[in-house]
N, C-alpha and C positions, 0 to 999 in steps of 0.2 A: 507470141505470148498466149497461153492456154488459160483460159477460166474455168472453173469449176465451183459450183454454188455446192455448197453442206450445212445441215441442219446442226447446232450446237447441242449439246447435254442439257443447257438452259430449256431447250423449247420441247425435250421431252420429257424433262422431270415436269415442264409444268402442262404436258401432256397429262402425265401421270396421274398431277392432284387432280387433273380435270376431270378425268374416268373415275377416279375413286368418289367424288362426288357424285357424278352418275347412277354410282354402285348403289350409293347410299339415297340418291333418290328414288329406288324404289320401295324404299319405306320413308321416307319423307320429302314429299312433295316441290317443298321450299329448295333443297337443295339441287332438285331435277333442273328448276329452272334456274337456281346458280348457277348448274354449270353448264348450260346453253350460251349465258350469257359470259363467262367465263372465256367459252371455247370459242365464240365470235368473237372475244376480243384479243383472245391469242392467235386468231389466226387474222388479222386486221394487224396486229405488233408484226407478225411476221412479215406480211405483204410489205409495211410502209420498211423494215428494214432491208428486204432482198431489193426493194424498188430503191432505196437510199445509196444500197452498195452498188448495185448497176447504173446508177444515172451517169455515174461518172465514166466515161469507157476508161480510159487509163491513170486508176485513181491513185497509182503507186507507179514513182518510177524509181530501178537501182543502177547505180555505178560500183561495179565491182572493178576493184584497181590490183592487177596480179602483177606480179613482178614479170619479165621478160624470163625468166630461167631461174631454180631453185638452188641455195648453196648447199648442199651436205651439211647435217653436224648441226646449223648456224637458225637459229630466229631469225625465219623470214618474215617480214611484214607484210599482211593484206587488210586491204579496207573495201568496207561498201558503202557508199552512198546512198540514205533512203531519202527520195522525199513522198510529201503525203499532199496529193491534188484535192481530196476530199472535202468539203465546204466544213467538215466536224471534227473532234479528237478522234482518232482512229487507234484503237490497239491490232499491232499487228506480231507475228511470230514470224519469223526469218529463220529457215531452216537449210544451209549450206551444205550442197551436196559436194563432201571432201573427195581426196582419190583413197580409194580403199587402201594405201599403204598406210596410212592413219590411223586405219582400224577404229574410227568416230562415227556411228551411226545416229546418234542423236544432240548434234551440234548446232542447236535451238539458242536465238536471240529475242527477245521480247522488248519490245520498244512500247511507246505511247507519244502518239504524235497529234500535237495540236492544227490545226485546219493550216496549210499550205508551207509546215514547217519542213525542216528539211537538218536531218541527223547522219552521222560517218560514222558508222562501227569499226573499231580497230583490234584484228588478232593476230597471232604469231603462231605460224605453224614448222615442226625441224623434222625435218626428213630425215630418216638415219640410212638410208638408200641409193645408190646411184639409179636411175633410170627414167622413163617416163610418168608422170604425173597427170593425172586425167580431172581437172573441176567440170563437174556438173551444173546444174542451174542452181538460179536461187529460188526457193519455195517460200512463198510471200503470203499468210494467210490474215485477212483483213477483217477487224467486226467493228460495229459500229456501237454504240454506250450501251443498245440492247440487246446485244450478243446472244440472239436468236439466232440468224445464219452466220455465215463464213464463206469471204470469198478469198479464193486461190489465186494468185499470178504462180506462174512459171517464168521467171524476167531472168536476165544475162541470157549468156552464150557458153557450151561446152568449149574448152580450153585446153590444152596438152602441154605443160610444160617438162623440160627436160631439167633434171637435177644434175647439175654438177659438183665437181670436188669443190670444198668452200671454198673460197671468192670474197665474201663477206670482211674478211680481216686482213685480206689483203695488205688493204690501205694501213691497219694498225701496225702487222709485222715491218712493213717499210720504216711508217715513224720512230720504231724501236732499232730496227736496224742504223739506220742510219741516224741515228743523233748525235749531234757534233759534241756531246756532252760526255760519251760512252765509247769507247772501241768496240763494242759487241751488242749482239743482242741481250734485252733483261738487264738483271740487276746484275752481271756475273762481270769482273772488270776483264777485260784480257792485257796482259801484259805481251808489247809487241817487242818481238827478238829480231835486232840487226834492222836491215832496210831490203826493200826488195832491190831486188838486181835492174830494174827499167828506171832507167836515167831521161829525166827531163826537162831540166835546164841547169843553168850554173847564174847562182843570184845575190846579190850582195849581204853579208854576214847579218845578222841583227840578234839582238840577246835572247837566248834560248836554243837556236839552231846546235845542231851538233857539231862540237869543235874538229871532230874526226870525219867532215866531209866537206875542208877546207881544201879546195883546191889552190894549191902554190903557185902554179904558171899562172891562174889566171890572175891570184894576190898581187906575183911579182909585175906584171903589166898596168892592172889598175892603181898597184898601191895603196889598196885596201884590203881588206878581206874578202875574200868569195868563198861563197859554199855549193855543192853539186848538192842541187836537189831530185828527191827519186822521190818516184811513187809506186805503188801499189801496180804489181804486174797486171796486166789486162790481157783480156782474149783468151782466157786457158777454159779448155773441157775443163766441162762437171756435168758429169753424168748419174740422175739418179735410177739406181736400181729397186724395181719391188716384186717381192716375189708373193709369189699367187700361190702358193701349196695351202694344204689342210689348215697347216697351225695357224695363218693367219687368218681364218674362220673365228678365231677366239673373239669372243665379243664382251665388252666394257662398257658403262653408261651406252648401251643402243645403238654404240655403231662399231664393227667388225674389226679390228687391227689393219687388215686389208687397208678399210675407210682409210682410217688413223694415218695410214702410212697415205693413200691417195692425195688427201689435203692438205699432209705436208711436203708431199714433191711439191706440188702447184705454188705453196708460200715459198718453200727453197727457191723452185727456178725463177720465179717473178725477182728474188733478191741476188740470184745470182746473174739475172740479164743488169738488175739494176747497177751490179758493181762491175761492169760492161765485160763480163766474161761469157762465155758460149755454154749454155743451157740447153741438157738432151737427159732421154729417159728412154729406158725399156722395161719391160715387165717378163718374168718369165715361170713355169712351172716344168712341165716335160720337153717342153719347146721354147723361143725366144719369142716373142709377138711386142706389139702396142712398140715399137722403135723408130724414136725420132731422134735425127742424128742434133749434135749439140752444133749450133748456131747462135749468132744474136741479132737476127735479122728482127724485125719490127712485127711479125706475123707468128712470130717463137710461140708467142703465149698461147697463143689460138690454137696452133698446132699440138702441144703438149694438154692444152685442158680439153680437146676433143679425145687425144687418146687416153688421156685417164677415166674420162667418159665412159667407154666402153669396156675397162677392165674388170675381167669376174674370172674366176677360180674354178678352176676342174677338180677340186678335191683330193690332187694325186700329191703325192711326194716330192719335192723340188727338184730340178735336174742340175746339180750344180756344174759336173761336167761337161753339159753343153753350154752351160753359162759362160766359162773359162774358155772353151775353143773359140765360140762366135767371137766373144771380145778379143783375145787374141789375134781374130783374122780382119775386125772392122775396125776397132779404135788401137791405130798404129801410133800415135806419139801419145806422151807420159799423160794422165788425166787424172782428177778427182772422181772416182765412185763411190757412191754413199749407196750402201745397200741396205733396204728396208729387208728384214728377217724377221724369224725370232727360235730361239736354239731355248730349250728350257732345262738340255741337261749337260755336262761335260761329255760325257758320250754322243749325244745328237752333232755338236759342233765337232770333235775330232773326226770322223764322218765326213766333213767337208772342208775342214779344214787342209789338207792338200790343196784344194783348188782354189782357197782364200790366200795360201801362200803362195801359190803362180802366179797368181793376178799381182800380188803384191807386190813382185817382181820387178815388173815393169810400170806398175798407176800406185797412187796412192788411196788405200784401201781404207773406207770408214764403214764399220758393221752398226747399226742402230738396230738393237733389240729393245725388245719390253721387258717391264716389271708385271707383278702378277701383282695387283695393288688389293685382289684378295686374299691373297695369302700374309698381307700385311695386315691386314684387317685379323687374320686369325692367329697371327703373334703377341698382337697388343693384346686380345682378349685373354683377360684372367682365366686357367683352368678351373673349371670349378669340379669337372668328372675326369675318372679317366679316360674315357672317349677324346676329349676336350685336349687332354695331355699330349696325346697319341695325335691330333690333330696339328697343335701347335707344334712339336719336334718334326711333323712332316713337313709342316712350314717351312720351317727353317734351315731344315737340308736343302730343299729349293732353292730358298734365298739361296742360301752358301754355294748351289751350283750354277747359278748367275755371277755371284762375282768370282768364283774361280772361270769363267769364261771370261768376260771380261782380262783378267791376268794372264791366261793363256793366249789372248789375243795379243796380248802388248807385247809377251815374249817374243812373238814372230815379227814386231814392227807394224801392226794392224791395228790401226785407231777402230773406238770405241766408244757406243754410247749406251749406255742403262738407262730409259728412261721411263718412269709413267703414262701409258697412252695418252691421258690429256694433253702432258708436257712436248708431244713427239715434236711439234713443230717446233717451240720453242728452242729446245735444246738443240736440235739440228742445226736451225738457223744462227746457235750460237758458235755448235764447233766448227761449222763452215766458216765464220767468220773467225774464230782463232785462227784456222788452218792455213786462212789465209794470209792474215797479217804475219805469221810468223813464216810465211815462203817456205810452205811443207809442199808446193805443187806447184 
């Protein structure tokens, strides 16, 4: 803990009027000796306040409470604990030294604290980042009612937290997921087609069951009704894909499509270990990297949110051809890939499209691209120039070659999704859950 004592603006303004009576006692006497007496009694205020701030050696103490690791995207919460040892009300200013990704150089709290009180400041800071996070100390400047000086602490401890892909909502996409209320994620219904093929058990008929999975041999034995019940195939790859080229550089509310796509592998695989299927990823641009193979061992998650950790972009052009070979040679039986993209024109996608149609071959292929939800923004607005005109019809051939991708996608058997970067997670987690129910993989 470092002290440092400073003079306030209080003790030199009233320096100031001191001299200027001075000044003026040299043409009147009377004031010479005001401000003698003046200037001994400002410097007596100041003695008994530096003497007041240092009696106490540690007249402030802080608990800064930082999370273990930061989520992408999400309001993190941190809090400080002040209290104030001082025998008097103490104003003090709290000055938070952020990590420069924050770009807040003057992130000043001001408190007022009565003799031996003790207050919890609470803020929210969002990272729009993956990486290291550096907190500095706290700058704690203390005065006492006569705010002639100012003492300093320097309290906490430098800190390093690492930011990962959000984590935060985890917990919220499961309870949507999973509610025995909804077959899907959201608001959206999914209507479930047939039964999956994993048979497990055979159990007495009751009203609602399906009359078309009445087992006969086992009616004719018991003499009642029995029905084969199935559930939900388990244990299948799902592998998501994200590719790291240029175009996912685009950036939306403050964090990068990249992001976008990062934080919702992490929600997907977390709901696809939950629906006890095997959860893997890769990342790729001119080469394959960040490849964890899909498992549902207890340790998945760790695995997969350290390598999303680490994922950053070379700026180059996607390589889809070595995308298609690697997979090809490592994921040998049928699997779910969900590929984080983004294709902005019918030309960009037919380009790669060859290699979406090989894959497709053997796995079953889901592309998630974005919407440009500025260019939506410049639809709605009324033309009012020509400029404005010329803007809005460029809009909207965009749009138009989104959803001719989208159509060209279907034509080859290649699921699809169009979504708003906000929505990326949402809607993922929802057509992975159609995908499933209706035993497309």
């Amino acid at each position: 803990m470092n002290n440092t004592l400073f003079l306030n603006n209080r003790f030199f303004y009233c320096v100031s009027v001191v001299a200027t009576f001075f000044v003026i006692g040299f043409f009147a006497p009377f004031f010479f000796e005001l401000s003698k007496m003046l200037l001994f009694m400002l410097l007596i205020l100041t003695f008994i306040d530096v003497f007041i701030l240092y009696q106490t050696k540690k007249g402030i103490k802080i608990d800064r409470n930082l999370p273990e690791r930061l989520s992408n995207g999400d309001e993190n919460k941190i809090s400080i604990s002040i209290k104030n040892e001082y025998p008097f009300v103490t104003h003090l200013s709290l000055i938070e030294e952020l990590p420069y990704q924050f770009q807040k150089r003057n992130f000043i709290f001001d408190q007022d604290l009565q003799k031996k009180e003790e207050k919890t400041i609470h803020y929210d800071v969002r990272p729009t980042e993956r990486g290291v996070y550096s907190f500095g100390c706290v700058n704690v400047y203390a005065n006492s009612s006569l705010k002639l000086a100012t003492k300093k602490y320097v309290l906490g401890e430098e800190k390093e937290l690492k930011c990962y892909p959000s984590f935060l909502k985890l917990r919220e996409f499961n309870i949507k997921a999973f509610n025995s209320a909804a077959a899907s994620y959201g608001s959206k219904k999914v209507r479930r087609i047939g039964n999956s093929l994993e048979f497990e058990q055979i159990k007495e008929y009751v009203s609602g069951d399906d009359i078309r999975t009445v087992n006969w041999k086992a009616t004719a034995k018991r003499n009642h009704f029995m029905v084969n019940q199935y559930v939900e195939e388990k244990s299948q790859s799902v592998y998501t894909i994200i590719d790291k080229g240029r175009a996912m550089q685009m950036q939306f509310n403050g964090l990068s499509l990249l992001d976008y796509a990062v934080n919702a592998t992490l929600a997907i695989s977390n709901i696809i270990l939950r629906k006890q299927d095997k959860a893997g990823m890769l990342s790729f641009s001119t080469k394959l990297e960040d490849w964890v193979v899909a498992e549902r061992r207890s340790s998945q998650m760790s695995l997969i949110s350290e390598a999303l950790h680490n994922i950053k972009t070379n700026f180059s052009e996607p390589d889809f051809s070595t995308l298609y070979s690697v997979v090809k040679r490592k994921i040998t039986h049928r699997s779910l890939l969900i590929l984080f993209t983004n294709f902005e024109t019918i030309d960009g996608l037919n380009r790669q499209l060859p290699y979406l149609r090989a894959l497709a071959k053997n796995h079953l292929v889901l592309v998630v691209f974005f919407k440009n939800t500025e260019l939506d923004t410049m639809i709605d607005v009324k033309a009012a120039t020509i400029q404005e005109v010329y803007d809005s019809i460029i809009a909207e051939k965009f749009m138009y070659e989104k959803k001719r991708i989208v159509n060209e996608l279907k034509k080859y058997g290649i699921q699809s999704v169009l979504t708003k970067p906000e929505d990326l997670t949402g809607n993922s987690i929802n057509k992975y859950l159609e995908l499933k129910s209706r035993g497309l993989f």
